[in-house]
Phi, psi and omega in degrees: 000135179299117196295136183231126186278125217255116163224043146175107203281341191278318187308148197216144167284123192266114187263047133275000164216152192084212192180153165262131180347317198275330165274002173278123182308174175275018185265317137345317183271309178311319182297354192190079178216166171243129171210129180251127167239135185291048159355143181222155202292155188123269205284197203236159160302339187266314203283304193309310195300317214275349225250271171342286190335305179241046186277287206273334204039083171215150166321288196267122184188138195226153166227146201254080176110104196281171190250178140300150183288308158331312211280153154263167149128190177326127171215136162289087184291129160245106156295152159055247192257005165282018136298345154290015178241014184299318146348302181297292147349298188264014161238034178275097187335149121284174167201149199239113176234189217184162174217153164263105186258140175257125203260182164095188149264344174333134176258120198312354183298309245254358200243330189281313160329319211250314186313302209283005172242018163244054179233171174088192144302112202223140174285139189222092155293102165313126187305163179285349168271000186266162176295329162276135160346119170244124181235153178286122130243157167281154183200136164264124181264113180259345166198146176246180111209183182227145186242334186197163175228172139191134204081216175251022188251132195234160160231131192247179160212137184240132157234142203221173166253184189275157230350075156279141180262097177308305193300337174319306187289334176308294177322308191288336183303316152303340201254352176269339176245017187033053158230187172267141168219134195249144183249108188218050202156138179185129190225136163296119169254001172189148195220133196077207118345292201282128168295165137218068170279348199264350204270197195205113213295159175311292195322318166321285192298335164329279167292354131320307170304291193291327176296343163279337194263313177278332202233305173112347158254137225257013175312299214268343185291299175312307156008300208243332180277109180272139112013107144003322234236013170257347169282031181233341169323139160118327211272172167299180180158187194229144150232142199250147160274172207280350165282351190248332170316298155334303200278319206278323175292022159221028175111354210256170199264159154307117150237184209275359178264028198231025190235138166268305194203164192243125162277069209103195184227152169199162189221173198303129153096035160251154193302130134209202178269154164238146176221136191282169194283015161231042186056027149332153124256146204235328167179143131341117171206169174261154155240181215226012180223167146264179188272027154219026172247334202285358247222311205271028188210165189239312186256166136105167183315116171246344180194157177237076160004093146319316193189100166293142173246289198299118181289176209281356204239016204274289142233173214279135192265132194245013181282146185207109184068221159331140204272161188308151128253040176275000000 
């Protein structure tokens, strides 16, 4: 857990307004949620969110790192205004894991060897069937490894940065051992944070859904739908009192009485989080101090908002010049 630095031990939360995450109904949760679902081979990543959408009966709903239509595994649902972090979402490492069939004569010894020179930093070409532009860029491969052979068949496992093309890496891998390799299975097992011990097959939300609609019971639903604010756990960030709270959801920059606490480490011109003393996130910001400037100072701008989350009307605005320190 990130060491949180205590810098006005007085400040207190007004529990009539906001709520801790985690106490938000699900109607609430749809409007700003996450839901991981377990993608099953077949349909498209567009097609599974449209699946959802109306599943779910909701206007908004987005997915955050498309699969192969082939592929199985973790895929990241965001409702309502959590599709403004889809961004976030898709620049999340990832890990994979995959089986290979090996064409040729090649000797299977010859593939973990070739693997260890596809480790690091790598040019990664999007295959040519892909949706994307195809352009040279780099991607860092933080683990290759081959997990089992058998035959002429490897089980592989990839940690990756977001968007890597596994089948890219199949492919070059073949062309180091002069044989033709087919990538022919592939599962996400991790995005983020998130596992996927966390998703959930579609058949799960199904019935979730119909035990809330028919029955009015909303247990299993809360299950699966998380509060947005949990993909931001771990980082760094400032917590606010409930007058800065107030400021920063209508736009206004941070400054410095308007801080309870410091979260982590960050240093000047780094992303980080703001968050209320009840564990809300209240916006995406840059800051404009680091966390061994703001401590030693009384007055002035310590972050600048980026991506307001909390709507504005969440709590009551108490500011007046410099942001409150009530």
């Amino acid at each position: 857990m990130a060491l949180k630095t205590i810098i006005d031990s007085t400040a207190v939360t007004d529990s009539s307004h906001g709520s801790p995450v985690w106490q938000r109904s699900l109607e609430e949760r749809l409007d700003a949620g996450l839901i991981l679902i377990d993608k099953p081979a077949g349909p498209t990543s567009h097609q599974v969110a449209a699946w959802a959408k109306d599943i779910l009966g909701i206007d908004h709903l987005a997915h955050g790192g498309t699969l192969d239509p082939f592929a199985t595994g973790l895929l990241t649902l965001m409702t309502g205004r959590a599709r403004r972090l889809t961004s976030q979402v898709l620049s999340h490492d990832k890990e994979y894991v995959g089986v290979l069939k090996i064409g040729g004569e090649a000797d299977m010894s010859a593939l973990g060897d070739a693997i260890l020179s596809l480790r690091g930093e790598i040019y990664n070409v999007p295959p040519s069937e892909s949706a994307v532009k195809v352009q040279v860029r780099t991607r860092r491969i933080r683990a290759f490894e081959v997990l089992d052979t058998k035959d002429r068949l490897a089980a592989i496992r990839v940690a990756c940065d977001a968007g890597t093309y596994v089948r890219t890496l199949a492919r070059d891998l073949g062309l180091m051992i002069n044989c033709p390799i087919q990538l022919i299975e592939l599962r996400r097992t991790r995005s983020g944070r998130f596992t996927e011990d966390h998703c959930v097959p579609m058949e799960d939300l199904v019935d979730a859904v119909h035990l809330w609609r028919e029955s009015g019971d909303a247990s299993a639903m809360l299950r699966l739908v998380s509060p947005i604010d949990v993909l931001m756990d771990g980082r760094p960030g400032l917590i606010l009192k409930d007058g800065a709270v107030s400021a920063v959801s209508h736009g206004a920059p941070l400054t410095r009485p308007g801080i309870q606490a410091i979260q982590g480490e960050f240093e000047s011109d780094e992303e980080i989080i703001l968050w209320s003393m009840k564990g809300e996130v209240v916006a995406i910001a840059n800051a404009t101090r680091s966390t061994a400037e703001i401590p030693q100072i009384k007055v002035g701008e310590v972050a600048k908002p980026s991506l307001v989350l909390l709507p504005a009307d969440v709590y009551p605005r108490q500011w007046r010049g410099e942001q409150s320190t009530n």
